[in-house]
N, CA and C atoms of all chains as a GROMACS GRO file, in nm:
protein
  486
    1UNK      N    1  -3.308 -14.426  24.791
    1UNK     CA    2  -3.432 -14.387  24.723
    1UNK      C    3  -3.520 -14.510  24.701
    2UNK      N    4  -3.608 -14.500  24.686
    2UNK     CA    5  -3.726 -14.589  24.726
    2UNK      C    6  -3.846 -14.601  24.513
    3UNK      N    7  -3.817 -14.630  24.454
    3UNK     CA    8  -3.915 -14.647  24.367
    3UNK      C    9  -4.069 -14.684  24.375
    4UNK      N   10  -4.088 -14.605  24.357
    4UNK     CA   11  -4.269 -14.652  24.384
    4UNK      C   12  -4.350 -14.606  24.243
    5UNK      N   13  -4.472 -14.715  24.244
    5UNK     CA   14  -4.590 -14.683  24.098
    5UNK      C   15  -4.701 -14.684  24.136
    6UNK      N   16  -4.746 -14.571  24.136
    6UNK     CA   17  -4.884 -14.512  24.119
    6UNK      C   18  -4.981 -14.566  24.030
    7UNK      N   19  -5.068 -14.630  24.039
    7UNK     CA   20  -5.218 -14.662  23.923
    7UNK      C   21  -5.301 -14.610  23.979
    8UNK      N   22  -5.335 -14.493  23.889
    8UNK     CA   23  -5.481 -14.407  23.897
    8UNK      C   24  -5.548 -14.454  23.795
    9UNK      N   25  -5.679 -14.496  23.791
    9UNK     CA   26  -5.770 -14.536  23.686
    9UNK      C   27  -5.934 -14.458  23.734
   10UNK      N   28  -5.984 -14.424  23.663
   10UNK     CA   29  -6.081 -14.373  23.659
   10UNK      C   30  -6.173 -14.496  23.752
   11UNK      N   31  -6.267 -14.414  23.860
   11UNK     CA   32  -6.377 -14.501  23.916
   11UNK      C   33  -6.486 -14.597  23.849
   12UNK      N   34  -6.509 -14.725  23.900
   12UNK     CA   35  -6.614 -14.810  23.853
   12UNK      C   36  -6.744 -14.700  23.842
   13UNK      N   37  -6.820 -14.729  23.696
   13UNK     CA   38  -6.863 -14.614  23.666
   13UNK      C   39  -6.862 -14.523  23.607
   14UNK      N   40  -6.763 -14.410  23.613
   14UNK     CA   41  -6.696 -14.327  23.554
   14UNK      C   42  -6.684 -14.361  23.385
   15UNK      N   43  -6.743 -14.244  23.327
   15UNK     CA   44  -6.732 -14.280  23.152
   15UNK      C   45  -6.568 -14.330  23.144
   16UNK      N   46  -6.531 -14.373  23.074
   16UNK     CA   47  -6.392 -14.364  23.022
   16UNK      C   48  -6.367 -14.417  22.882
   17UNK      N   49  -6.376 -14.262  22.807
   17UNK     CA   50  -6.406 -14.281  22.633
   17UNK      C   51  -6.230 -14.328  22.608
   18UNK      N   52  -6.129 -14.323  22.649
   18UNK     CA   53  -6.054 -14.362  22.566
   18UNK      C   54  -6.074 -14.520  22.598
   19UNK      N   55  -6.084 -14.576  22.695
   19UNK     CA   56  -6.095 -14.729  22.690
   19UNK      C   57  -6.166 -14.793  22.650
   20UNK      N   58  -6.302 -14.713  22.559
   20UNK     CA   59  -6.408 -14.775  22.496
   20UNK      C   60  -6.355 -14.746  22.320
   21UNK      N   61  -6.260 -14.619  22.305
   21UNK     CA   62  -6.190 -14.622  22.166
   21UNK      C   63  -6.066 -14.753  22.137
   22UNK      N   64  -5.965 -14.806  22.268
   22UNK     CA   65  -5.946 -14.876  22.282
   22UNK      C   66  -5.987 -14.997  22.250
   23UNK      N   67  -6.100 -15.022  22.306
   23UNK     CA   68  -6.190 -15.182  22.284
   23UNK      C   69  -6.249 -15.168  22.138
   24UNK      N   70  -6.297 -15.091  22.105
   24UNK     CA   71  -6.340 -15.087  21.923
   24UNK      C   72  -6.239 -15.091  21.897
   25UNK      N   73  -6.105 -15.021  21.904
   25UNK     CA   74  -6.001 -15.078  21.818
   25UNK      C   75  -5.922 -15.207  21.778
   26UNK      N   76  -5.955 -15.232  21.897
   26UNK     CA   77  -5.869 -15.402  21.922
   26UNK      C   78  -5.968 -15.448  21.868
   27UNK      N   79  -6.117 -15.484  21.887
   27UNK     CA   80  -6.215 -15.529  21.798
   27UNK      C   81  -6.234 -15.544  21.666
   28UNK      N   82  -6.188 -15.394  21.628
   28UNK     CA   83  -6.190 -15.391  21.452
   28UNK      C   84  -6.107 -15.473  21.393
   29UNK      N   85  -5.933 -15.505  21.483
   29UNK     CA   86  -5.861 -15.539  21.463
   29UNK      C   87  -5.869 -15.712  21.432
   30UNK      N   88  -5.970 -15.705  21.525
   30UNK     CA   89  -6.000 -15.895  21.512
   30UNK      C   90  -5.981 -15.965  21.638
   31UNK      N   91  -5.923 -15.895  21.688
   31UNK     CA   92  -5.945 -15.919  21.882
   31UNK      C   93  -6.085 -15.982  21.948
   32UNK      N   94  -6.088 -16.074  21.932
   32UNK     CA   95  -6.238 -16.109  22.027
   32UNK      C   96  -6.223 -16.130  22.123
   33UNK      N   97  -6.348 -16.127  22.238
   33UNK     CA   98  -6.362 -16.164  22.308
   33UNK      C   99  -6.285 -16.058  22.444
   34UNK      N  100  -6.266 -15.941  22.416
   34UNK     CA  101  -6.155 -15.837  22.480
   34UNK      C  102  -6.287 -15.770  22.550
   35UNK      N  103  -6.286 -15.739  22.663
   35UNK     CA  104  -6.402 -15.666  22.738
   35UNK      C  105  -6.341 -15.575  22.857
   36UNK      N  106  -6.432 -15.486  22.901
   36UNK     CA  107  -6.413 -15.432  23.050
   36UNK      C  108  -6.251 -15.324  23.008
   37UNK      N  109  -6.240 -15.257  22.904
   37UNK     CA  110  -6.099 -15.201  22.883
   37UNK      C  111  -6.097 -15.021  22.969
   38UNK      N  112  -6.010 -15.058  23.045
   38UNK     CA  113  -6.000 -14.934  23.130
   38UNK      C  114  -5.900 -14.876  23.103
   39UNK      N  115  -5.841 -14.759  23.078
   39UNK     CA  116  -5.735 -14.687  23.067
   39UNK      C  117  -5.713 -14.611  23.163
   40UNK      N  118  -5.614 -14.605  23.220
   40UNK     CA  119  -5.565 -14.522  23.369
   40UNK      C  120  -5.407 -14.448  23.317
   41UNK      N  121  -5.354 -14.390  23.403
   41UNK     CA  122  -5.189 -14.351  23.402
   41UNK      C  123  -5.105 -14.444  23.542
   42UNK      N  124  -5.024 -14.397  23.508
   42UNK     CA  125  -4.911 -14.487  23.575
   42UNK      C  126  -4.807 -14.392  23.612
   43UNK      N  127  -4.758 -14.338  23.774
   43UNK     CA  128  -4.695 -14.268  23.749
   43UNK      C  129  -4.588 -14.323  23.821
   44UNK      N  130  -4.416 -14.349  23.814
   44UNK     CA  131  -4.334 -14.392  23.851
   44UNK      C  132  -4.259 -14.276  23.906
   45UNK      N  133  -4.249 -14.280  24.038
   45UNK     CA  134  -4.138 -14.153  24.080
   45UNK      C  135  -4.028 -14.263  24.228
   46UNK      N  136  -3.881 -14.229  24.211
   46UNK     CA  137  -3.843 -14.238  24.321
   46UNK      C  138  -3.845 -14.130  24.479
   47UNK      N  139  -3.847 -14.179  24.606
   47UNK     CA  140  -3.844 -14.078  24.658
   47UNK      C  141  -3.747 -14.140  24.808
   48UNK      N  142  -3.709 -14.010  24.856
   48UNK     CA  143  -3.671 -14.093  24.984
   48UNK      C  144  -3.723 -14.083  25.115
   49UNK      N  145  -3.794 -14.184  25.130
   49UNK     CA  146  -3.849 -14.260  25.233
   49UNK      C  147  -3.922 -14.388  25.261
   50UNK      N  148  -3.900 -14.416  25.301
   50UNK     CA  149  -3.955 -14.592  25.315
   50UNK      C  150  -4.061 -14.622  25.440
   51UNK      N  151  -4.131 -14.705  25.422
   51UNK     CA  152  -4.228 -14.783  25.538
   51UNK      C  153  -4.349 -14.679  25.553
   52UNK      N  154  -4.346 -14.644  25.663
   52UNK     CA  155  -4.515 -14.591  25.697
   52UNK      C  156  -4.490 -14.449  25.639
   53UNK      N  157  -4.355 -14.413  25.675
   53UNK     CA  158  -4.342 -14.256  25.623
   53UNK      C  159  -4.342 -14.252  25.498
   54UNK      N  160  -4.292 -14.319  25.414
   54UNK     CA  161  -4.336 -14.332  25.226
   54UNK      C  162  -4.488 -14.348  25.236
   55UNK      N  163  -4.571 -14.457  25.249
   55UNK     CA  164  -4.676 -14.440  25.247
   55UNK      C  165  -4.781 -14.309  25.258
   56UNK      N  166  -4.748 -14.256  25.367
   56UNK     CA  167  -4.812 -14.112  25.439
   56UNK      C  168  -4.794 -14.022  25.301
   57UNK      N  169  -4.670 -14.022  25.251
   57UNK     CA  170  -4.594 -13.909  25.195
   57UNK      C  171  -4.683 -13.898  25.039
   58UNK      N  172  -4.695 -14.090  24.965
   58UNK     CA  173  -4.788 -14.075  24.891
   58UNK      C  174  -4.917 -14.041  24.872
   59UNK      N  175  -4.977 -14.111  24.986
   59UNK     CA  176  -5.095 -14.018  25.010
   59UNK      C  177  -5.160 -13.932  24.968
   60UNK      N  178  -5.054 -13.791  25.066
   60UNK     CA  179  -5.082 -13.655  25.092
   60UNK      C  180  -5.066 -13.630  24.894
   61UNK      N  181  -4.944 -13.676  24.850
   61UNK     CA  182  -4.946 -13.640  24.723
   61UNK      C  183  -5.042 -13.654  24.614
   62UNK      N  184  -5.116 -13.789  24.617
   62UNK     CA  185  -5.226 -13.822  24.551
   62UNK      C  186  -5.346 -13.733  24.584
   63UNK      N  187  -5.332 -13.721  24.750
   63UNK     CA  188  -5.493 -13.610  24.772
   63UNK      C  189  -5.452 -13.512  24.698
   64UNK      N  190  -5.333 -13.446  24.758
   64UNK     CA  191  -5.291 -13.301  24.712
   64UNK      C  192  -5.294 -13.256  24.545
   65UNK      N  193  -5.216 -13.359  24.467
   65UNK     CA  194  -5.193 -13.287  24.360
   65UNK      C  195  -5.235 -13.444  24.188
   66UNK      N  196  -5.208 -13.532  24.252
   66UNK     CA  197  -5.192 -13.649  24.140
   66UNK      C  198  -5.316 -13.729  24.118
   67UNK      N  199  -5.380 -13.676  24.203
   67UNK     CA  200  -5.539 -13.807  24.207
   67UNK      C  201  -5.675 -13.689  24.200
   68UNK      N  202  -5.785 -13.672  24.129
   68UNK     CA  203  -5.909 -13.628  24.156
   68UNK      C  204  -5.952 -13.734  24.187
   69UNK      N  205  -5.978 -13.696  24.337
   69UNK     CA  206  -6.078 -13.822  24.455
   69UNK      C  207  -6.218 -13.809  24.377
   70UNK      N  208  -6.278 -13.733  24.294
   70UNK     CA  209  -6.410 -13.776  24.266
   70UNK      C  210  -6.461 -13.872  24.176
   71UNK      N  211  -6.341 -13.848  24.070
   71UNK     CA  212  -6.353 -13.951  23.939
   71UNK      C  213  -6.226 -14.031  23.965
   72UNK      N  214  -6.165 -14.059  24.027
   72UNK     CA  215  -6.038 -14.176  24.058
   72UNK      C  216  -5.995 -14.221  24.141
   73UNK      N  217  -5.949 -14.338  24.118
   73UNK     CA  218  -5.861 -14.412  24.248
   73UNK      C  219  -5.788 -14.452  24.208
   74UNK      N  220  -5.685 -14.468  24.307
   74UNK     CA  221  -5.558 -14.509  24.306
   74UNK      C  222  -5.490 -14.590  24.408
   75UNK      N  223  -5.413 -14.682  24.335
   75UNK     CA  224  -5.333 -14.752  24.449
   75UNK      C  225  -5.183 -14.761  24.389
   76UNK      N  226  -5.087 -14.783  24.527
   76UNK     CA  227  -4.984 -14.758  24.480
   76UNK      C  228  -4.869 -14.916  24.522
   77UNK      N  229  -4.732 -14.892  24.468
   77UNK     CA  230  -4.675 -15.021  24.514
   77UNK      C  231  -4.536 -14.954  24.474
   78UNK      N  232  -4.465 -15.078  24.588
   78UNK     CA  233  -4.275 -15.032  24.598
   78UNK      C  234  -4.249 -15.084  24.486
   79UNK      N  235  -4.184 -15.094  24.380
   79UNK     CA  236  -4.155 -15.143  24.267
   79UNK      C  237  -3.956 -15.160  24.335
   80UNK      N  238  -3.872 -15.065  24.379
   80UNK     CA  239  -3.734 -15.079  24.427
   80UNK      C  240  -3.717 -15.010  24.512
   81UNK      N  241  -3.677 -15.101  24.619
   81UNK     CA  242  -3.656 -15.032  24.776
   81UNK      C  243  -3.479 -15.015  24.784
   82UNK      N  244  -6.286 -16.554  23.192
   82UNK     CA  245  -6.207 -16.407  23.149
   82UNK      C  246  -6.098 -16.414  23.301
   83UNK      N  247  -6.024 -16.361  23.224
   83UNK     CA  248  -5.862 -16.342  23.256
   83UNK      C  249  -5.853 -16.178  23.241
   84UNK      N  250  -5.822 -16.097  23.392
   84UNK     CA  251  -5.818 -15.945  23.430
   84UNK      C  252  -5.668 -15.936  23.378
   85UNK      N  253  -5.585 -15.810  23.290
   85UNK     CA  254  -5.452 -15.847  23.218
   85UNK      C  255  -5.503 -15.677  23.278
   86UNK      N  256  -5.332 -15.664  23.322
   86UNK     CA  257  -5.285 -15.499  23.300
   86UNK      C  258  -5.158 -15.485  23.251
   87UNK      N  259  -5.163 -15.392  23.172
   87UNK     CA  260  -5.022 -15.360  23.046
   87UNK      C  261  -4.978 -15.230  23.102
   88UNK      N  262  -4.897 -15.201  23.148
   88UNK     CA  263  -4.841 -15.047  23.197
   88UNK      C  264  -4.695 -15.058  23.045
   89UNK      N  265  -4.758 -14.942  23.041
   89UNK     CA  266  -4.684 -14.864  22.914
   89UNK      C  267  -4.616 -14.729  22.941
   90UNK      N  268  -4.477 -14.778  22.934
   90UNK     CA  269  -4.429 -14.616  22.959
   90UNK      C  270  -4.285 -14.551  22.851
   91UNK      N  271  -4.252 -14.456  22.856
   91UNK     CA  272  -4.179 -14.395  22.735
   91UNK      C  273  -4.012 -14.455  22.808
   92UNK      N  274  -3.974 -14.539  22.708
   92UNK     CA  275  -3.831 -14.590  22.702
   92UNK      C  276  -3.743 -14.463  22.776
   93UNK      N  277  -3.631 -14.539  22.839
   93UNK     CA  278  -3.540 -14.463  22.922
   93UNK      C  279  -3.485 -14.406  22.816
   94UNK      N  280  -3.438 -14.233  22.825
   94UNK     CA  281  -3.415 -14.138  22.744
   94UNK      C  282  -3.489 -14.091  22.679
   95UNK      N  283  -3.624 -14.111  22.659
   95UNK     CA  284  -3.721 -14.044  22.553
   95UNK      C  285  -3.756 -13.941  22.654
   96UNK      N  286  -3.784 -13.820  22.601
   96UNK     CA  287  -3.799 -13.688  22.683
   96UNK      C  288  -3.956 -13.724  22.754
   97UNK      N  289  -4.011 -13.734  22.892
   97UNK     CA  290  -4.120 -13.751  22.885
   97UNK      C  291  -4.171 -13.610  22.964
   98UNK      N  292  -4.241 -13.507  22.932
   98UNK     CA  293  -4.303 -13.355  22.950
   98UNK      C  294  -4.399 -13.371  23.072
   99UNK      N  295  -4.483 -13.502  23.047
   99UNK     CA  296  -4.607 -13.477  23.157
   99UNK      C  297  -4.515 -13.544  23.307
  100UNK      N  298  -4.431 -13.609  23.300
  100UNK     CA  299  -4.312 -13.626  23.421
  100UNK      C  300  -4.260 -13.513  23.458
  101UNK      N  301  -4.206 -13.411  23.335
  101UNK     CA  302  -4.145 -13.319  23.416
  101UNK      C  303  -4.233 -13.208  23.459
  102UNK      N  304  -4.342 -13.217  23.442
  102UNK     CA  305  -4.460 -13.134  23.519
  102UNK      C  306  -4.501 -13.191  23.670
  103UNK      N  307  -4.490 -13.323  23.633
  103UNK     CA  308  -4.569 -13.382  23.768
  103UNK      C  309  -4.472 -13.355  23.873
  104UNK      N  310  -4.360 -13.402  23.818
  104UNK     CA  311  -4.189 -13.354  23.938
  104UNK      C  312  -4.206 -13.218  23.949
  105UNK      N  313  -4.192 -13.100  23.844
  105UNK     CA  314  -4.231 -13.006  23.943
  105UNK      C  315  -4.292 -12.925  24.010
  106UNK      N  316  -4.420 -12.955  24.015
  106UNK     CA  317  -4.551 -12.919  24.039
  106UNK      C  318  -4.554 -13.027  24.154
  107UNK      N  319  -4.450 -13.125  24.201
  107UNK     CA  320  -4.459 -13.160  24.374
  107UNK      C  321  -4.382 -13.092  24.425
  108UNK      N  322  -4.269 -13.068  24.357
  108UNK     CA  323  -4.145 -12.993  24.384
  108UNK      C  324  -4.224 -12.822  24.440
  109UNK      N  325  -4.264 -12.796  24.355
  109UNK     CA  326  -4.330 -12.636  24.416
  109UNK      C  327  -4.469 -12.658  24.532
  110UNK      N  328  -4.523 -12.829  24.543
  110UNK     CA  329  -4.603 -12.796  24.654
  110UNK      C  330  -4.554 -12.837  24.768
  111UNK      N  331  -4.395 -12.846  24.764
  111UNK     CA  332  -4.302 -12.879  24.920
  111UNK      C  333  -4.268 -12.999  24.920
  112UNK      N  334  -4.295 -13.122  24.815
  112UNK     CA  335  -4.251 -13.210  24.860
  112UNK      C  336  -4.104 -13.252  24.787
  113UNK      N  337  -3.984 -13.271  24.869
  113UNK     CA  338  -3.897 -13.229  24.883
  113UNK      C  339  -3.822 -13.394  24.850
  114UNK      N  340  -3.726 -13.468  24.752
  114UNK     CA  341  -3.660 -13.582  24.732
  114UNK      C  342  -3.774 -13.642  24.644
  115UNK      N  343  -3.823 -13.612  24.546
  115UNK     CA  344  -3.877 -13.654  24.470
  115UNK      C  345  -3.808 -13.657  24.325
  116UNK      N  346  -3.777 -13.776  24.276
  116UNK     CA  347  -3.696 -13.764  24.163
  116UNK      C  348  -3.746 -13.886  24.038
  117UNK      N  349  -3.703 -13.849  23.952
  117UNK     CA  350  -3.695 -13.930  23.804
  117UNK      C  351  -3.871 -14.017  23.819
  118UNK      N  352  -3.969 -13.827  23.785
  118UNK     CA  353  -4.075 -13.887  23.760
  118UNK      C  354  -4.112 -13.938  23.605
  119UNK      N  355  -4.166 -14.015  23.590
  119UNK     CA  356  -4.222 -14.078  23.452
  119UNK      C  357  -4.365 -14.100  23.447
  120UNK      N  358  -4.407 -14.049  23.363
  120UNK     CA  359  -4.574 -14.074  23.384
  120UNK      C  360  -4.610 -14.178  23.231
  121UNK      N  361  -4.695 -14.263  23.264
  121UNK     CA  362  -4.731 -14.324  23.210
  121UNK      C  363  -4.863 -14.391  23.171
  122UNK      N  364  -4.908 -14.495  23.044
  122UNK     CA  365  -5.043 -14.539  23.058
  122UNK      C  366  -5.067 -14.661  23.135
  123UNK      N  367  -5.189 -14.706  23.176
  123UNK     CA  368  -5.190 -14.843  23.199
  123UNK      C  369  -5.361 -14.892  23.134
  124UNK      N  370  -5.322 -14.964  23.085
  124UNK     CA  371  -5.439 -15.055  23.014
  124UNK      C  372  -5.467 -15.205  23.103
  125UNK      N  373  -5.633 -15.188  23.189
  125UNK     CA  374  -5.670 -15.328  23.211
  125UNK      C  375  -5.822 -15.372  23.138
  126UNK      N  376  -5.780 -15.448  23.106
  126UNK     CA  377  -5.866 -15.586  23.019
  126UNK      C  378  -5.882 -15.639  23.068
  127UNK      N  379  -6.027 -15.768  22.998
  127UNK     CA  380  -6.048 -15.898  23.037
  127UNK      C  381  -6.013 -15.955  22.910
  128UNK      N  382  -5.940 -16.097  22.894
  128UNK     CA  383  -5.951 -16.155  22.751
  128UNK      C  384  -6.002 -16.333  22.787
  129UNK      N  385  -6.020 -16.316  22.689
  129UNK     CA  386  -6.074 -16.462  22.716
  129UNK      C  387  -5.990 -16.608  22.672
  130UNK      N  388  -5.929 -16.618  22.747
  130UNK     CA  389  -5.798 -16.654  22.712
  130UNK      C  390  -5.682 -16.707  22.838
  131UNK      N  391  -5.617 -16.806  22.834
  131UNK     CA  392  -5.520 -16.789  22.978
  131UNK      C  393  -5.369 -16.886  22.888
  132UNK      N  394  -5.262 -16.838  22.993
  132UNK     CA  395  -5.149 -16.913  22.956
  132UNK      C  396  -5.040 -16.803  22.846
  133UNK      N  397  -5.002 -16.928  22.793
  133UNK     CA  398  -4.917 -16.899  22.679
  133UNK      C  399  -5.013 -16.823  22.562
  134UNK      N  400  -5.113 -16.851  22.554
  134UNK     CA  401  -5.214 -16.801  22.438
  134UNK      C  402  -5.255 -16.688  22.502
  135UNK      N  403  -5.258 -16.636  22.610
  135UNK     CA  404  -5.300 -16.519  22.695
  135UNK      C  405  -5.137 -16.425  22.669
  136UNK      N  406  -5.050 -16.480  22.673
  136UNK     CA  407  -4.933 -16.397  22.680
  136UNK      C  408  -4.867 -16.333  22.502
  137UNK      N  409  -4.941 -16.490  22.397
  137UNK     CA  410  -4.917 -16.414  22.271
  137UNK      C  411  -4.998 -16.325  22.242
  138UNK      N  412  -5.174 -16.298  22.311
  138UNK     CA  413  -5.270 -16.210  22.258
  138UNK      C  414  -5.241 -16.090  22.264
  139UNK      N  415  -5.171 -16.084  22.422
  139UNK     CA  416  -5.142 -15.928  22.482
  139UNK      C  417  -5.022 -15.900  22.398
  140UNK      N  418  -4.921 -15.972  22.331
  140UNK     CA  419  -4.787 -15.919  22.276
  140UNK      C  420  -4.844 -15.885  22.110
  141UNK      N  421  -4.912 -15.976  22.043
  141UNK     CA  422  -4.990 -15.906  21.958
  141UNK      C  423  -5.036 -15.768  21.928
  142UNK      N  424  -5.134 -15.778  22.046
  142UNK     CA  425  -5.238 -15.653  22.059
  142UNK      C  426  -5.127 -15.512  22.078
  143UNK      N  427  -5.013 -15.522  22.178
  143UNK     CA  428  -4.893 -15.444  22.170
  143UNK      C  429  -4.879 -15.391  22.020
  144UNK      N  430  -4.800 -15.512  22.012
  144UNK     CA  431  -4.710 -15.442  21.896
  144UNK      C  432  -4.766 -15.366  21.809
  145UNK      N  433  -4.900 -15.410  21.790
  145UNK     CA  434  -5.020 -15.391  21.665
  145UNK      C  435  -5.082 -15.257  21.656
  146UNK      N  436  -5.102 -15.240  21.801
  146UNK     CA  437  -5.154 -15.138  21.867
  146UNK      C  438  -5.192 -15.015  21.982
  147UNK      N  439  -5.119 -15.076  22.030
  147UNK     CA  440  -5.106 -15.069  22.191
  147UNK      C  441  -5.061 -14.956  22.207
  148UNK      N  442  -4.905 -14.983  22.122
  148UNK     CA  443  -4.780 -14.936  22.236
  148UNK      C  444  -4.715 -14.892  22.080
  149UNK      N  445  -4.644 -14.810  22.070
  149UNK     CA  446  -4.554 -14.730  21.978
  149UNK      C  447  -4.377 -14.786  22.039
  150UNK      N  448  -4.368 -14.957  21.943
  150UNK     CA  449  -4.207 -14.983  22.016
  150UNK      C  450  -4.074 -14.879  21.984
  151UNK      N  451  -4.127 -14.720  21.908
  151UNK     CA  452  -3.994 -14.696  21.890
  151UNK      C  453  -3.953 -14.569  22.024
  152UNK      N  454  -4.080 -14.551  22.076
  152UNK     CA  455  -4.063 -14.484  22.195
  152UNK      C  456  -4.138 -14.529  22.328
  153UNK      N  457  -4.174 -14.641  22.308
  153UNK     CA  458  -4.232 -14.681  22.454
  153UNK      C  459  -4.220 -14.831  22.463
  154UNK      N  460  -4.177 -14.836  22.600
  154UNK     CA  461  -4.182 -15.048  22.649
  154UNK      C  462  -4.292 -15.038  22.709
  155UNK      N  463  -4.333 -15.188  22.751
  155UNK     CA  464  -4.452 -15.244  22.774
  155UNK      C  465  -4.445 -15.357  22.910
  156UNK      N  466  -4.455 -15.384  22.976
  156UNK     CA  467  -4.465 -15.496  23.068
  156UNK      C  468  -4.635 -15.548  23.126
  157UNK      N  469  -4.635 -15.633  23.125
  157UNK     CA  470  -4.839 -15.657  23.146
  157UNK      C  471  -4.816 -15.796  23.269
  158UNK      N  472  -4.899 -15.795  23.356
  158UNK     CA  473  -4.940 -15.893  23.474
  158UNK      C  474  -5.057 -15.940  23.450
  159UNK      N  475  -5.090 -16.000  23.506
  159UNK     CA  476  -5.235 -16.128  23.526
  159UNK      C  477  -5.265 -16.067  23.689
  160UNK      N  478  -5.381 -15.999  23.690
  160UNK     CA  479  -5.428 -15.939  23.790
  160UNK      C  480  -5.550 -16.037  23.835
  161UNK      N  481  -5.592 -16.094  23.760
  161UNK     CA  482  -5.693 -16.212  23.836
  161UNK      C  483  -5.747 -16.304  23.730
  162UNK      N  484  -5.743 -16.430  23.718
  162UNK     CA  485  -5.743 -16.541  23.653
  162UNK      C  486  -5.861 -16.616  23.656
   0.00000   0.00000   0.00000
């Protein structure tokens, strides 16, 4: 089995109110100087397949079911092969 | 400014719900060896800041706020310097 992590974050652009509740919070907190706060998900799944055929496989999954291509992108990485 | 990403996800054994949706909601659209999904947040920042003083801000900002240590770990990278 193959571990892989998904980062979907909302598109450059794209409102993203929790990462602006985020940045006022750390702010209030006394945090300076903290900017640009994006909040995305992270999704960790093992699967089995490796090389071009893992790749393909994530893909189809991100078009299909884990990613809205209009407001997100995503990139992914082997975390344990 | 220093680009920081914190992926936050629910400690091994904490029940995580939006994993066991995402597993089977691939599982019912055919994709078949998909296992031990975990879904998670990821937070990227800029801070103004680098080093050792970059690594206490982000463990700060954690503990303080971030991240809930009695059900979730934390790991964060330096995505561009």
């Amino acid at each position: 089995m193959t571990t892989v992590r998904i980062l979907i974050s909302s598109k450059e652009g794209v409102f993203d109110p929790e990462g602006k509740v985020v940045q006022s919070g750390l702010e209030r907190l006394g945090y300076a100087g903290v900017a640009r706060v994006r909040v995305g998900k992270v999704i960790e799944l093992e699967l089995d397949a490796t090389g071009d055929e893992l790749a393909d496989q994530v893909a189809s999954m991100c078009s299909a079911f884990l990613v809205n291509p209009v407001i997100e992108d995503y990139s992914f990485e082997v975390v344990e092969a």
